[in-house]
Structures are given as C-alpha cells and as structure tokens.
C-alpha positions in Angstrom: 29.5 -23.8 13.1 31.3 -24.9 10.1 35.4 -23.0 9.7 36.9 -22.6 6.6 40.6 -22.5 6.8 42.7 -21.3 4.0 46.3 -22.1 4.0 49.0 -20.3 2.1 52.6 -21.9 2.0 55.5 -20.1 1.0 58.0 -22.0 -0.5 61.6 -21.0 -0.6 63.8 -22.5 -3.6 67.8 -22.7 -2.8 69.9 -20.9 -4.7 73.4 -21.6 -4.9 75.3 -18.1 -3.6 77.9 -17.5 -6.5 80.0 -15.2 -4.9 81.1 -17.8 -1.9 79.6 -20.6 -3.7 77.5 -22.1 -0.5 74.3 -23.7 -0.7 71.4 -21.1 1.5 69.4 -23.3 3.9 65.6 -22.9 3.0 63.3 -21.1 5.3 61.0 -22.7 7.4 57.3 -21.9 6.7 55.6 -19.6 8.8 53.6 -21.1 12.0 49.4 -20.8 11.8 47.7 -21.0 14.4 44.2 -23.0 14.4 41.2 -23.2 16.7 40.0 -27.0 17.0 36.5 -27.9 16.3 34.6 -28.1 19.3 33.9 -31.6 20.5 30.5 -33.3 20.4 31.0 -34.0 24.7 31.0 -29.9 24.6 28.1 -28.9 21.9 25.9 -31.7 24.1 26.8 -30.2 27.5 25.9 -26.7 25.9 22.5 -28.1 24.5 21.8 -29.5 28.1 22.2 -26.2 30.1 19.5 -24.4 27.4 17.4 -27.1 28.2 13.7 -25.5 28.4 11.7 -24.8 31.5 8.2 -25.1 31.8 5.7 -21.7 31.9 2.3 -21.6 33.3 -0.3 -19.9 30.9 -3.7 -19.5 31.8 -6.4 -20.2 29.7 -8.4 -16.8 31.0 -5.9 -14.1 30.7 -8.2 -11.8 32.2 -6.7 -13.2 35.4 -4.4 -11.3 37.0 -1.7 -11.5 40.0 -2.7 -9.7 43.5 -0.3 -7.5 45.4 1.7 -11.0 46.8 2.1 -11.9 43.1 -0.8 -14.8 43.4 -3.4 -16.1 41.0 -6.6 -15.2 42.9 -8.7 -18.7 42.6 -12.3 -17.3 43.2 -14.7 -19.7 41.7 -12.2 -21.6 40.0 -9.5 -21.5 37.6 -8.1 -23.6 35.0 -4.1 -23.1 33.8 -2.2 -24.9 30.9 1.4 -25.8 31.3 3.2 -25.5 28.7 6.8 -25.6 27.7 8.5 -22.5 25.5 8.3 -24.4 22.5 4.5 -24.8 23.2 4.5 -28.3 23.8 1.3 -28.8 26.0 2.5 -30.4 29.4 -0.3 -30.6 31.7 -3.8 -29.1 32.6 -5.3 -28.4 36.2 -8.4 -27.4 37.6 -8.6 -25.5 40.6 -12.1 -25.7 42.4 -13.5 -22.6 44.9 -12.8 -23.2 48.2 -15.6 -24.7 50.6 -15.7 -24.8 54.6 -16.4 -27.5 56.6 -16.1 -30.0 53.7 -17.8 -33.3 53.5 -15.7 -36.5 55.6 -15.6 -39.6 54.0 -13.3 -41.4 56.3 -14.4 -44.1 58.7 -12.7 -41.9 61.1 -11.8 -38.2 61.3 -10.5 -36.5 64.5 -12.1 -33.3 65.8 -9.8 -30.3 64.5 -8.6 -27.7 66.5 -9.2 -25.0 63.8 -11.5 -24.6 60.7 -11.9 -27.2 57.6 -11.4 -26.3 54.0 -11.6 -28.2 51.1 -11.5 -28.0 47.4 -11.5 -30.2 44.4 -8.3 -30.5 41.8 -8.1 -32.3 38.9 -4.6 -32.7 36.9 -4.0 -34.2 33.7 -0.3 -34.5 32.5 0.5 -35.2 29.0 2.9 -37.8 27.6 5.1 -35.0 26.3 5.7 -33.7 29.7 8.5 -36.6 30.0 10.8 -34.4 28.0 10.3 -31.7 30.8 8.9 -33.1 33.9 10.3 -36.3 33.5 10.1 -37.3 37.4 6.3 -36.1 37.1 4.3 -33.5 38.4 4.5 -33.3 42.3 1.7 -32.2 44.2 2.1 -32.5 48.0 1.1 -30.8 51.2 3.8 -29.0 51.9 2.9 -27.1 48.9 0.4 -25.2 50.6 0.3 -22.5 53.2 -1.9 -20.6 55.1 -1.9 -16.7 55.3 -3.3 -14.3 58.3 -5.3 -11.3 56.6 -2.0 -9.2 57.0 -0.6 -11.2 55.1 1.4 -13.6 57.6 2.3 -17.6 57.4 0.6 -19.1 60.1 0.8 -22.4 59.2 3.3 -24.2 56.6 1.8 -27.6 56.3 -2.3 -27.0 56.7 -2.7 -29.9 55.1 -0.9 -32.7 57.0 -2.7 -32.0 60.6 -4.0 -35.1 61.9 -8.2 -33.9 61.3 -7.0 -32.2 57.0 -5.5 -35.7 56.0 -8.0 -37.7 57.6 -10.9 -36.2 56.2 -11.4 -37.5 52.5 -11.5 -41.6 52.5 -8.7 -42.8 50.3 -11.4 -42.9 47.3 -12.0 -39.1 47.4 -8.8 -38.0 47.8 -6.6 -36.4 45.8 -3.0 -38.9 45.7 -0.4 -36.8 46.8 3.0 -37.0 45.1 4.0 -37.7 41.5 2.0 -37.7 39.0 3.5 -39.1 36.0 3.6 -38.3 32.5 0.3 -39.8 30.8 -1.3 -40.2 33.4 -4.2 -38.0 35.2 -5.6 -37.5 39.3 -8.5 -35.8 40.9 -9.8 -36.1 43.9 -10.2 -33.7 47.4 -7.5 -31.5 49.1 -8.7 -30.7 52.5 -6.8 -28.0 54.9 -6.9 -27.0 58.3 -6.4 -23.5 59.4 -6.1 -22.1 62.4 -7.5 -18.5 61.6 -10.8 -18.0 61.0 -10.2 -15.1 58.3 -7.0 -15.1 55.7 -5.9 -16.5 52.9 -5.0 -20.3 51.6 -2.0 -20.3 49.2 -0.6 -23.0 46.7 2.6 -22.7 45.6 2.7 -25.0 42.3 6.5 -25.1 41.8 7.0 -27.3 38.5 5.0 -24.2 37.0 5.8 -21.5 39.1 2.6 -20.4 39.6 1.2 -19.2 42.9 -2.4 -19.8 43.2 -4.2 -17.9 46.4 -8.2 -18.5 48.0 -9.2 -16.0 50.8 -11.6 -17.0 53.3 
C-alpha cells in the first residue's frame, strides 16, 4: 500500500526582546511520528502463508457425500483437481470395485480374507508443480477397510502379503509420487478380512474421501 506523508514545519524566527535586550532561543520543531514501509522479506512471507490449497471438484455434481462424509464410488467416478484459481491440477478415474480380481504375478500367496480390486488412472498436469510440487502421492496406507457398522478393521488392506502380490509389476498401479506432467494407471488390489463392509480411500492432496461397499 502506497502512504502519503505530509509534513508541516513550523518555523520560529528570533526576535531580539527589547525590554532586556536578549536574544530568544528558537523552538524546536515538533516530533512526527512515522510508520516504515513494510519490507519486501515481510510482504513475501505474507504472500507465502495465503499460498492456495488444492479443492476436489467433481465432474458429476449429482454426486453427493454419505453419512461418513464419503464420495460413494459405485460404477465409477471421475474428479478434477483443481486449485482456487481454477488452474486444472490433476484428473482421476476411479473404477467399480470387483472380487476376486485377476493375478498376474508369477506367484501370489493364498489370502486369508477376500480379494478386491479396481482400476485407477491419474493424470497430473504440469501446472500442478505450483501446488503439488512433491507430486501426487498415492499409496496403501491411503486406504482402509470399514465393517458394515461402520468400524476400521483393517488400516493397510492393501500391503498384505496375497493384495500386493496380486497384479505383476505391469498391471499395477505404481504406488508413490506421481509427478507433475506425468500420468499412471494400473490395478489396486485389497484384502479384507470381512466378507461385507465398506472399502475407503482417503485422497489427502485433495481431501476427498472416496468409499465402495461390498
């Protein structure tokens, strides 16, 4: 913000006394107070803590949260990313979710619960390095999975021994960063250990929680 300052001096002129002859000392102008310009170390700091955060926005906006405050999946769904100036960041594509999926794997150890799987595909704009600029992560400890009541009964479906084994490397969706300009798909397969409930993805670079009920 530009400050004008206006300065008024008051000038004194001596006068010689003629009764006692003395010269009068002048006065001393009055004392103004200023408020210095802010510095550009402070207006940067400022523009860094209103940097903008990222907003899911579906592209079907028919679509809305259940009583756990989750995007019911269904068939499929499909989300844009976008940051509040509109800048498109990134696209997924969320795929129904299928038991017993297909193994790929040379080898895939018998589970101890039920297989799911479903398909992702995730395309992240060059833009998104001015607000994902470590990528966008995508990992299994994202996802949980839920009793019908409503309950965690397992935090990490999809790192069990038979889940991460399933898909060859080929089919499977890479998990971890996935960087600005680039794009992934592939198969996310989880294990759960109920046989009725509810498989929940919690996508936290958009903070969007996406939920498939078996």
């Amino acid at each position: 913000m530009k400050r004008i300052m206006s300065l008024a001096m008051l000038v004194l002129l001596s006068a010689t006394a003629c009764s006692s002859g003395n010269d009068t000392a002048p006065e001393a102008p009055p004392e103004v107070e200023t408020t210095p310009e802010p510095s550009e170390s402070a207006e940067a700091a400022e523009q860094s803590s209103d940097q903008e955060t990222p907003v899911a926005e579906e592209t079907d906006d028919s679509i809305e949260p259940n009583e756990r405050g989750n995007l019911p999946v269904g068939e499929g769904i499909e989300n844009e990313l976008t940051a509040q100036d509109g800048t498109a960041v990134a696209t997924m594509k969320l795929s129904e979710l299928r038991a017993d999926p297909t193994c790929t794997s040379e080898y895939t150890p018998d589970p101890e619960g039920q297989l799911y799987g479903f398909d992702i595909e995730l395309e992240v704009e060059s833009a998104a390095s001015n607000h994902l600029p470590d990528g966008y992560w995508v990992s299994s400890d994202l996802f949980q999975i839920l009793s019908e009541d409503g309950e965690v009964v397992e935090s990490d479906p999809g790192s069990t021994s038979a889940a991460y084994a399933c898909p060859s490397t080929d089919d499977q969706f890479p998990f971890g960063a996935i960087r600005p300009g680039t794009s992934a798909s592939g198969l996310i397969v989880v294990e759960s250990p109920v046989d009725s409930g509810y498989l929940v993805y919690s996508d936290y670079d958009s903070g969007t929680f996406y939920e498939w009920e078996f």
